[in-house]
N, C-alpha and C positions, 0 to 999 in steps of 0.2 A: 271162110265159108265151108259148111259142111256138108261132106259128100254127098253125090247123086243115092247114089245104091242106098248109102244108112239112110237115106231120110224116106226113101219108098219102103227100105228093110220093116223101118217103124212105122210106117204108115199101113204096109201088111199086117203086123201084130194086132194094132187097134182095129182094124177090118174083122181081125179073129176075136178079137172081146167082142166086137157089135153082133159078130152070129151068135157066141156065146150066152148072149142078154136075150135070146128070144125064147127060151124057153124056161120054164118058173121050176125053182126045185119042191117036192114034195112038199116040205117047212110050207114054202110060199103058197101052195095051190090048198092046203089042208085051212089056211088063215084067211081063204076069199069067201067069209061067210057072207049069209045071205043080208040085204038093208037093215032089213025088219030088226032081225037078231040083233044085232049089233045097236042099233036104234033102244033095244030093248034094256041092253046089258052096259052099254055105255052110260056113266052118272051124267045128271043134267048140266052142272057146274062144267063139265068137259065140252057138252054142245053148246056151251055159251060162248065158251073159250075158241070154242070151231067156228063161231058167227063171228066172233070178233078177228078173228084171224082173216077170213074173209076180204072184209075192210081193209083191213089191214097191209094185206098180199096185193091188194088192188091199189092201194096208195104209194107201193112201192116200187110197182110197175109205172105210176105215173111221174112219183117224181123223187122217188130213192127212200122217203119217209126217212124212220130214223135207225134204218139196216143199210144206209151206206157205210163203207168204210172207211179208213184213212189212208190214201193212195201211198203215200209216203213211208210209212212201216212198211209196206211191204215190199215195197220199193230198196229197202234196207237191206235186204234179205239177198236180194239179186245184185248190191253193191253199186246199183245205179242211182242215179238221183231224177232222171224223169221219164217217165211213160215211153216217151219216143224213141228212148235207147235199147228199149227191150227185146223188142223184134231184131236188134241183131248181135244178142246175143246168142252164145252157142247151146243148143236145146238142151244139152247133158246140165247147164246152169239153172237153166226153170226148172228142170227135172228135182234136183235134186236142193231148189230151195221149194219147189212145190211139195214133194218129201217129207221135208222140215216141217212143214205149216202142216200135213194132213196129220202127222204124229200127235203134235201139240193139240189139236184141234181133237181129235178123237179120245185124246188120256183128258180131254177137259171134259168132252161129253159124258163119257166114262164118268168120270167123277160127280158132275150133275143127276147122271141119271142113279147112281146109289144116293146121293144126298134129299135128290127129292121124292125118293122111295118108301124112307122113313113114315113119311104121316100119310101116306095112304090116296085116296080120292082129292083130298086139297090140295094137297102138295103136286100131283098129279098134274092137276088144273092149272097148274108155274111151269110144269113142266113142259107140256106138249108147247108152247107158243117160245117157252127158251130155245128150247131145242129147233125149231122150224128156223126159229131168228138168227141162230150159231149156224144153222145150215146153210140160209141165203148170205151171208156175211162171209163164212167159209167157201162158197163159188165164186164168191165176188173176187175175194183176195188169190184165189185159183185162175181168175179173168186176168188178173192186174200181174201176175209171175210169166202169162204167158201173151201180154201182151196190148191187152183187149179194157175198154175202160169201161167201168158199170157206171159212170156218171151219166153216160147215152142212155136212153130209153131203149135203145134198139138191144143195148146187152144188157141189160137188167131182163129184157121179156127173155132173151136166149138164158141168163142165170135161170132166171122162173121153169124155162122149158128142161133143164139139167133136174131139176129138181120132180118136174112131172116124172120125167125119163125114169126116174129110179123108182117110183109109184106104181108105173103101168103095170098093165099087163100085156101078155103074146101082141096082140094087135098093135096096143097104144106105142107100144116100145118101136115097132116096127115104124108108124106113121111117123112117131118123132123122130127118128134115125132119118126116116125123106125128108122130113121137113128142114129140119138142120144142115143135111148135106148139102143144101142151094141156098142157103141161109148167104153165104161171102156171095156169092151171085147175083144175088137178088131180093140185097138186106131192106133193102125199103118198100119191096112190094110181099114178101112170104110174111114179114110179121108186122105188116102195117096195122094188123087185127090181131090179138091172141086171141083166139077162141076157147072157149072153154076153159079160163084157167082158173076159175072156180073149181075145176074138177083136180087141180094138186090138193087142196085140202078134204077132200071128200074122198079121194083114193085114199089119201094118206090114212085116213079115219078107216075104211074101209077094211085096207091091208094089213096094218100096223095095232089098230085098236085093240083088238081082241087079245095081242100081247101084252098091251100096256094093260088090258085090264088085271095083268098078275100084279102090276105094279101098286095098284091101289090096294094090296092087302099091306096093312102097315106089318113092318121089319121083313118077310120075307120078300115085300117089293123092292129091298136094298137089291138083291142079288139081281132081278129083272130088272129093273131099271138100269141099273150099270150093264148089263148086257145085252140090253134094247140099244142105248144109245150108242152104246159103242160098235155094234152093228149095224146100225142105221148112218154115220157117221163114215163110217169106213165103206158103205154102197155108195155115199151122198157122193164122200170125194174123190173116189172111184175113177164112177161117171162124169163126177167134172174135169177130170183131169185128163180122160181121154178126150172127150170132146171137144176139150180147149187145147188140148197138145195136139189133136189133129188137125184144127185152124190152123195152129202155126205153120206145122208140119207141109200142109197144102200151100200156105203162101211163099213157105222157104222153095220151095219144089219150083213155085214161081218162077224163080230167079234165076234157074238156069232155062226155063224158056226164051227161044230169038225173040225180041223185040220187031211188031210186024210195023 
């Protein structure tokens, strides 16, 4: 069992990323153009691909659609063979098979996002809903290293809310940080609803768009596209990783409470 002290030590540090995440760097606040604009400058083929997404994000909060994972892979990674063993294993082990998977995961997006930079506006249109699909797949398997199964409805809506999280803005970031934190408390009655979770694809659009529009110039969108994704990629799994290592981290904490 590992110690009192490291496990509040690291529960400090991720306290200091969540104040860190409340305020937007110049980059971020310069890209929160206004609807309209973006409405304007955004190809249509892209708002089609934003409706279908939609659907899509909502099918998969109902019933995993076809961005579940395969529990077992990644189950491989942590040297265990099922779910239930995970939680007692030693945090430095998720850590650093969580590690593993955020690498590979981001040199993939990376590599997607130069390849679908090439053709411009179409290519583009493969792009944003890859990339969203890599990113709820890439929480999922961030769920399953630290303990947590996405086959539930309950952590599928918590992946979905990871993925808001990195979206928001000052406010949104703030309300998801409450909302999450009573989340082990009070898993069946805070997201018995997700509200608003139409609004991950519309921030997303929002935030993110107006970069991805360098991407639809064909060939010079190689170099943005790869440097889109692979920054978007490395926030995604970031925030998953804090969030889902501080679950653990609280329940390990658990365990040295008396029994009343």
């Amino acid at each position: 069992m590992e110690a009192r002290q490291t496990l509040k030590q690291e529960l400090d540090a991720i306290t200091a990323w969540e104040h860190s995440q409340k305020d937007l760097w110049f980059w971020e606040k310069l890209g929160r153009l206004p609807f309209q604009v973006l409405d304007k400058l955004t190809p249509k083929i892209v708002h089609r691909k934003l409706g279908q997404l939609l659907d899509e994000l909502g099918g998969y909060i109902q019933n995993g659609g076809k961005y579940l994972v395969k529990k077992e892979r990644v189950l491989e990674r942590l040297g265990v063979t099922s779910l239930e063993e995970v939680p007692y294993l030693p945090l430095a082990t998720m850590d650093r098979a969580c590690d593993e998977l955020i690498d590979a995961r981001v040199t993939f997006a990376q590599l997607q996002g130069a390849a679908t930079g090439i053709g411009g506006a179409l290519t583009l249109a493969v792009d944003i809903p890859a990339l969203l699909g890599l990113a709820l797949k890439t929480l999922q398997e961030i769920a399953i290293i630290y303990g947590y199964d996405p086959n539930e409805k309950q952590e599928r809506i918590f992946v979905v809310k990871c993925l808001q999280f990195v979206a928001a803005d000052i406010v949104g970031k703030k309300a998801i940080l409450d909302e999450i934190s009573s989340f082990s408390s009070q898993r069946g009655h805070v997201f018995s609803e997700l509200q608003g979770w139409r609004e991950v694809i519309m921030t997303f659009r929002d935030q993110y768009g107006w970069k991805k529009l360098f991407q639809a110039v064909p060939i010079i969108g190689v170099i943005f596209g790869s440097l889109f994704n692979k920054s978007f990629m490395e926030e995604i799994a970031e925030a998953g990783k804090m969030l889902y290592r501080k679950r653990r981290i609280i329940e390990k904490l658990k365990q040295f409470e008396p029994d009343v």
